[in-house]
Structures are given as structure tokens and as C-alpha cells.
MILUMKE-466046 format. One record per residue (C-alpha): residue number from 0; chain; x, y, z. Coordinates in Angstrom, 1 decimal. Layout:
! residues N
(r NUM,"A",(X,Y,Z))
...
***
This chain:
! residues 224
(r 0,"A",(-16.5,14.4,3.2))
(r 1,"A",(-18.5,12.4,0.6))
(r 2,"A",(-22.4,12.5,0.4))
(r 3,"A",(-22.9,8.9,0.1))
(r 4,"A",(-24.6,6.4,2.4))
(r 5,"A",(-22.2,5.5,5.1))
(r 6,"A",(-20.1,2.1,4.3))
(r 7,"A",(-17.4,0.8,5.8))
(r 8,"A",(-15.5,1.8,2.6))
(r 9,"A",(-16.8,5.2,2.8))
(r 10,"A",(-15.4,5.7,5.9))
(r 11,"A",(-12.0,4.8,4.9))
(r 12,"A",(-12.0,7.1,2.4))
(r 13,"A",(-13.1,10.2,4.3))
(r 14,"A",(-10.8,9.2,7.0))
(r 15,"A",(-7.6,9.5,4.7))
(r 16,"A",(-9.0,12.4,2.7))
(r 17,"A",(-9.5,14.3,5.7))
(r 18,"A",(-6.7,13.5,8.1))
(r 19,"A",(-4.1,16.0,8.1))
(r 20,"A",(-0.6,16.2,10.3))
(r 21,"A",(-1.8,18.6,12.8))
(r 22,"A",(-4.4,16.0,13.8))
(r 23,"A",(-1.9,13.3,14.7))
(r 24,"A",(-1.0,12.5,18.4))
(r 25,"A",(2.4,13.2,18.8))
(r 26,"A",(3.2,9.8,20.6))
(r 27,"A",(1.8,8.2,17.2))
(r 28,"A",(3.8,10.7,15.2))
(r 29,"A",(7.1,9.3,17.5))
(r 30,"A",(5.6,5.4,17.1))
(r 31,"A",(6.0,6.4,13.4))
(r 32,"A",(9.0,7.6,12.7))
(r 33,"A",(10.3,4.7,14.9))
(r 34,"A",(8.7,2.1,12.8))
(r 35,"A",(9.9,4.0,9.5))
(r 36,"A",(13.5,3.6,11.1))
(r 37,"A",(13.1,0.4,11.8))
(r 38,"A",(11.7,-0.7,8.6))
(r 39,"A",(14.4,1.2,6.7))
(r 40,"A",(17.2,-1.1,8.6))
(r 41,"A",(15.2,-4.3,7.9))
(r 42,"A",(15.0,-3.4,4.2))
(r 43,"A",(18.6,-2.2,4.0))
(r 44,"A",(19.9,-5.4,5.5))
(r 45,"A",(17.1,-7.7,3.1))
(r 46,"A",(18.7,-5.5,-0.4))
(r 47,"A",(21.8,-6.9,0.8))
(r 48,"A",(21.0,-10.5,1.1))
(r 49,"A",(21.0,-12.9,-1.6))
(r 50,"A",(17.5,-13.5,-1.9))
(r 51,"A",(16.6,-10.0,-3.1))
(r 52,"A",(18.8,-10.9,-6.6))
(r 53,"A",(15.2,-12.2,-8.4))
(r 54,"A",(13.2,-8.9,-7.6))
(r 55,"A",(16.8,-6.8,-8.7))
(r 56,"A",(16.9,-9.2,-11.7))
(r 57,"A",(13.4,-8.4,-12.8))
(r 58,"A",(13.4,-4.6,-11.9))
(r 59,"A",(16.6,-4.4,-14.2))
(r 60,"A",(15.1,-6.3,-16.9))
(r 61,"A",(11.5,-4.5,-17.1))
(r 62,"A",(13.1,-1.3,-16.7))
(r 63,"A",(10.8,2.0,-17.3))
(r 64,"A",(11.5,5.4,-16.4))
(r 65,"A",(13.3,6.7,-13.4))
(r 66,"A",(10.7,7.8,-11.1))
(r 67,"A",(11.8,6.9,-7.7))
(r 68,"A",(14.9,5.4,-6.0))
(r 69,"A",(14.9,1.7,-4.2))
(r 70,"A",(16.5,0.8,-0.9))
(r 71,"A",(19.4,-1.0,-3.1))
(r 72,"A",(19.9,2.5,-4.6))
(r 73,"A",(18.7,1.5,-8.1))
(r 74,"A",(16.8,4.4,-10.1))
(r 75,"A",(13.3,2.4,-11.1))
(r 76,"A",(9.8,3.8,-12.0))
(r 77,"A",(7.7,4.4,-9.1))
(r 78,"A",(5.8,0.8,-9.4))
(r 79,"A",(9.3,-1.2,-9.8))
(r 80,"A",(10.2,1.1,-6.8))
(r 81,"A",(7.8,0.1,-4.0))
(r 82,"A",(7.8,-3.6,-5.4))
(r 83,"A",(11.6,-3.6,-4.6))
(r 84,"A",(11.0,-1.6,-1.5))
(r 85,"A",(8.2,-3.9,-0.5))
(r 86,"A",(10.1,-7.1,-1.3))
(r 87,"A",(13.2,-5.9,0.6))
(r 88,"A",(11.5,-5.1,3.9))
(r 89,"A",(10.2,-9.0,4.1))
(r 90,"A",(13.0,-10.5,3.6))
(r 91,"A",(14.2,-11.0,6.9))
(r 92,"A",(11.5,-11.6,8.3))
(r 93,"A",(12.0,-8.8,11.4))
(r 94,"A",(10.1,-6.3,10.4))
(r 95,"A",(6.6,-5.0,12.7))
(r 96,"A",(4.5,-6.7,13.7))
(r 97,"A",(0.9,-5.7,14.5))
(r 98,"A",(-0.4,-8.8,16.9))
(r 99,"A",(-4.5,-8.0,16.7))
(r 100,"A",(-4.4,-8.3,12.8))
(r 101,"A",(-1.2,-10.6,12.6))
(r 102,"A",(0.5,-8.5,10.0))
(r 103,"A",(3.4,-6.6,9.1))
(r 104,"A",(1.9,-3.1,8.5))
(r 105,"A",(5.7,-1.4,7.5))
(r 106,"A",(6.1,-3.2,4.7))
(r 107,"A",(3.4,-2.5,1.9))
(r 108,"A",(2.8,0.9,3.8))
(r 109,"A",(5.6,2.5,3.7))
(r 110,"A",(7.6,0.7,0.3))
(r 111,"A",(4.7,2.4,-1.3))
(r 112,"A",(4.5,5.8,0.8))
(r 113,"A",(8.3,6.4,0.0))
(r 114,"A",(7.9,5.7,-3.5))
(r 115,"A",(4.5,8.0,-4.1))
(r 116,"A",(5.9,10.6,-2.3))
(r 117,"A",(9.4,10.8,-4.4))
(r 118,"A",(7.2,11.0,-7.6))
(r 119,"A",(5.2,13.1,-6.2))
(r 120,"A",(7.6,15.7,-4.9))
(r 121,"A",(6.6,15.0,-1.5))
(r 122,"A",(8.5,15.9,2.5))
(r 123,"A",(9.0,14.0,5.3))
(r 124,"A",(5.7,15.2,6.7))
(r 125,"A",(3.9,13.7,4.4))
(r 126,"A",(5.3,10.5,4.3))
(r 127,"A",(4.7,10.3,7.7))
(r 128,"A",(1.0,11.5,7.4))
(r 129,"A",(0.1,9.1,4.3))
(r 130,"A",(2.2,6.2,6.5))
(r 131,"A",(-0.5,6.4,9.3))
(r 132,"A",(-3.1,6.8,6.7))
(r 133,"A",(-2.0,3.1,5.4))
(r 134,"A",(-1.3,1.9,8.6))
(r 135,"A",(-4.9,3.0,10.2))
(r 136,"A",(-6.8,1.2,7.2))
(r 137,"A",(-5.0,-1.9,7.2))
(r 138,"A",(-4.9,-2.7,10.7))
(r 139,"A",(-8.7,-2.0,11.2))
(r 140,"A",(-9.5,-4.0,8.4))
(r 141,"A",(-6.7,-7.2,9.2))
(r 142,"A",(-8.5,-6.5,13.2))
(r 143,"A",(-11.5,-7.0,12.1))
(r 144,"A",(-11.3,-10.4,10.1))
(r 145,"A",(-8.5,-12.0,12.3))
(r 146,"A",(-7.9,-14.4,13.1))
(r 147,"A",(-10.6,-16.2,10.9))
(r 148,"A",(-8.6,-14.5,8.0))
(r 149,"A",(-5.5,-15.9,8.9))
(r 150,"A",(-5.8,-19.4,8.9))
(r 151,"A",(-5.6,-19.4,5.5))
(r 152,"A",(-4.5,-16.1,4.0))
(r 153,"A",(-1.2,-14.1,4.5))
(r 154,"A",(-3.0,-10.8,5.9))
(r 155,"A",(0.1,-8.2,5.3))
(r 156,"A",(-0.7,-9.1,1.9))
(r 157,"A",(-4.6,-9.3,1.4))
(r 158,"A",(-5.1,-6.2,4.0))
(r 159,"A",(-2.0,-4.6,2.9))
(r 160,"A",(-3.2,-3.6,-0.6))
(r 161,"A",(-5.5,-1.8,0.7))
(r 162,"A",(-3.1,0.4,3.4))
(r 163,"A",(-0.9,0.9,0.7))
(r 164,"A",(-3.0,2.2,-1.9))
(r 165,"A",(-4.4,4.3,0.7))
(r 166,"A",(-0.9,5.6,1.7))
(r 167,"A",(-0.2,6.4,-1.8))
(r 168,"A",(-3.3,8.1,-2.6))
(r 169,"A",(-2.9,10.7,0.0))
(r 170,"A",(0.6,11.4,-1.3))
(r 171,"A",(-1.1,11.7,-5.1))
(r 172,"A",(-3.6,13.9,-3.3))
(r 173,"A",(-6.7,12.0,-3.8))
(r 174,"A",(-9.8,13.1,-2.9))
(r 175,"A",(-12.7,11.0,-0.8))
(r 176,"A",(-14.4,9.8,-4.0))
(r 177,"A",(-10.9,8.8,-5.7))
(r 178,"A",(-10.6,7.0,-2.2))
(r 179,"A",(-13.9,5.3,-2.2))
(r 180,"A",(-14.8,1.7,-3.4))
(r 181,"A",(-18.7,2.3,-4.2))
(r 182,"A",(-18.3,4.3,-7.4))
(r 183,"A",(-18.9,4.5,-11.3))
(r 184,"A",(-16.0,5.4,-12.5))
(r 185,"A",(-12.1,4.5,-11.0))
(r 186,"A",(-11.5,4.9,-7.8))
(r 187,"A",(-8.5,3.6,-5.5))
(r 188,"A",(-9.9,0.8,-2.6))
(r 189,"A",(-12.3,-0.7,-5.2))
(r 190,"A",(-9.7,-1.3,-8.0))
(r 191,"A",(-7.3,-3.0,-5.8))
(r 192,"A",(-9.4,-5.3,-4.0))
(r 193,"A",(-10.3,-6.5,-7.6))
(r 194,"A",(-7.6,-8.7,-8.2))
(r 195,"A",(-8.9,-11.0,-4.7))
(r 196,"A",(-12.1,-10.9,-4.9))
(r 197,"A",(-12.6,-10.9,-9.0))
(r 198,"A",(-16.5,-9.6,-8.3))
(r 199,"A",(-19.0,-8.5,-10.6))
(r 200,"A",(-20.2,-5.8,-8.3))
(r 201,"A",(-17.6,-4.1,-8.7))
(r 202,"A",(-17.8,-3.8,-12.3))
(r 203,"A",(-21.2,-1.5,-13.2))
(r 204,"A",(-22.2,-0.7,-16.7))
(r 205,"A",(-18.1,-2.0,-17.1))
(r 206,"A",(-16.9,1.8,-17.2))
(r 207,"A",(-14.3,0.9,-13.9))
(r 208,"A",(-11.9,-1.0,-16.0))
(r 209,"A",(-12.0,-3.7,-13.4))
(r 210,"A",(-13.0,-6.8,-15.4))
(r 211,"A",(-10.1,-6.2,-17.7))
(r 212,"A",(-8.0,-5.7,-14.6))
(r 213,"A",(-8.8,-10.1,-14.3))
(r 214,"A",(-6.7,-11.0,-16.9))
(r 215,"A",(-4.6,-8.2,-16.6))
(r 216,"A",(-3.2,-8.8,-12.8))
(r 217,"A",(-3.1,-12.4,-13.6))
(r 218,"A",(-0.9,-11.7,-16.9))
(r 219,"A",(1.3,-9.6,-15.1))
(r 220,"A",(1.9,-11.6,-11.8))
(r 221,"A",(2.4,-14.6,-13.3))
(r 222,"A",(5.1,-13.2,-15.4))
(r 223,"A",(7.1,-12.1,-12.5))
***
């Protein structure tokens, strides 16, 4: 725990720096490893279909070191990895779906769970344990601005940076602080919700790195 003045963000934080495997239900530990199976056959059957050939094409051609194995079996650094994992699991369009935040919480949870923990040197358990992690934060967050939200924004994607950089900060062993969004220096939730939101607030004294992170994201997603 954090000494900070309670935030929502705060309490994010704490909550995936504190939760270990012991404290999960076991019926949630079974919902998981259901979902992870059934994610795992949606992505599998999407890395065989024709439209995953631009995300293999550019994985391929951007190349990097071999960090962490795709769904398509391809050997790609751990970014390239959950990308492809990610992209996969959407294809078909059967993946989970969570109905009070009307999103699909398997895919940018666990593409980027399976990847962190591979890099990471990571079991089953945790995978598992960062997975509800992701899952938690993003369907409390998509819950709570839906269906407003969703009228005009894809939520697996605008709530689903947020569960994913969660999930993948557990794996790297983050602490609270690395979790948190209301600090000086880098931490995970704030950084990521900086290529949305493009805030001065989150910026102070410009130590965070996120103002270069503007042109940065937009660089890089508009060369893909």
C-alpha cells in the first residue's frame, strides 16, 4: 500500500500490487482458465485466417529480438508479441464478452499477460494471477463509463490499455507506485492513458516523458 490520498487510480494500483493467487476465489480461478482456453482457440483459428497476414507482415518486417513467442508460432520481441497475440484474438470476432462494460476483456489482457510473463520467466500461476489483475481493472473502469462511453468509442480498446498494462506490470513485478497514475516520475496507468487523453496534467515539471510520448505514439501508430 501506497501513502497517497485515495484516487480511483490509487486504488487500482494497490489492488494489483497487493493481490496475490491465494486470494483468488477458486470459481474465478476456474472462470479464468476457461476464458484463457477459450481465448487461445479464438486466436489460434484468427493466426490462421487471412486477415492476420498485415500484422505477420509487419512483425516480420520490424523484427527485434526474440523475446516471446506469438500464437502463429513466430519468435518476436515481447511488444511485436502481444501486438500479434492481441490482433489474433479479435479477429474473429468470438472472443468474451463482458456485457456491463461491452468489451472483450481476453484479448488485450491476456495477448499481453502471455507475453510479459514469457519475458519474464513467469508460470502458469502467474499468468493466471496478472490475467485477473487486467481483467478486474478494465471491467470496473469500462462498468463505470458504459454505456455513455460506448456510443462512440471501442471500450476493449480505450479500457483495455489500462487492464493490460496492469496485467503486465504484475508479471514485471511492479510495485503500487510503478502502478499508480498520480506520480513524478514514470509510472504504468498514467503513461498509457497518455496517448487518449494527450493532458498536460499528466506531464509535471516534464520529468514523465509523457509529452514526448504525443508525437511518439502518433509516429509509431501511424506507421503501422
Amino acid at each position: 500500500m501506497t501513502n497517497q490520498i485515495w484516487s480511483p487510480s490509487k486504488a487500482c494500483a494497490d489492488f494489483v500490487a497487493d493481490l496475490q493467487y491465494a486470494d483468488i476465489p477458486a470459481a474465478v480461478i476456474d472462470t479464468m482458465k476457461r476464458d484463457t482456453l477459450d481465448w487461445i482457440g479464438c486466436a489460434v483459428g484468427g493466426a490462421a485466417d487471412r486477415s492476420s497476414q498485415p500484422i505477420k507482415v509487419v512483425a516480420d518486417v520490424l523484427g527485434g529480438n526474440s523475446q516471446a513467442t506469438s500464437i502463429d508460432c513466430g519468435r518476436r520481441n515481447v511488444v511485436l508479441a502481444a501486438m500479434s497475440n492481441a490482433y489474433f484474438g479479435h479477429i474473429l470476432e468470438m472472443d468474451d464478452v463482458d456485457r456491463d462494460s461491452i468489451s472483450h476483456p481476453a484479448t488485450p489482457n491476456l495477448a499481453a499477460a502471455f507475453a510479459a510473463a514469457e519475458f519474464a520467466g513467469k508460470q502458469g500461476k502467474d499468468v493466471l494471477l496478472a490475467a485477473v489483475c487486467g481483467f478486474e481493472i478494465m471491467l470496473r473502469i469500462g462498468a463505470a463509463i458504459t454505456p455513455a462511453h460506448y456510443k462512440i468509442f471501442h471500450t476493449t480498446a480505450t479500457t483495455g490499455v489500462f487492464g493490460a498494462a496492469m496485467a503486465a506490470g504484475k508479471l514485471l513485478d511492479l510495485d503500487a507506485i510503478q502502478l499508480g497514475i498520480r506520480q513524478r516520475r514514470h509510472n504504468v496507468s498514467g503513461l498509457v492513458a497518455v496517448p487518449a487523453r494527450r493532458r498536460h496534467e499528466q506531464i509535471p515539471a516534464y520529468r514523465s516523458g509523457c509529452r514526448q510520448r504525443h508525437p511518439g505514439c502518433h509516429a509509431c501508430q501511424k506507421r503501422l
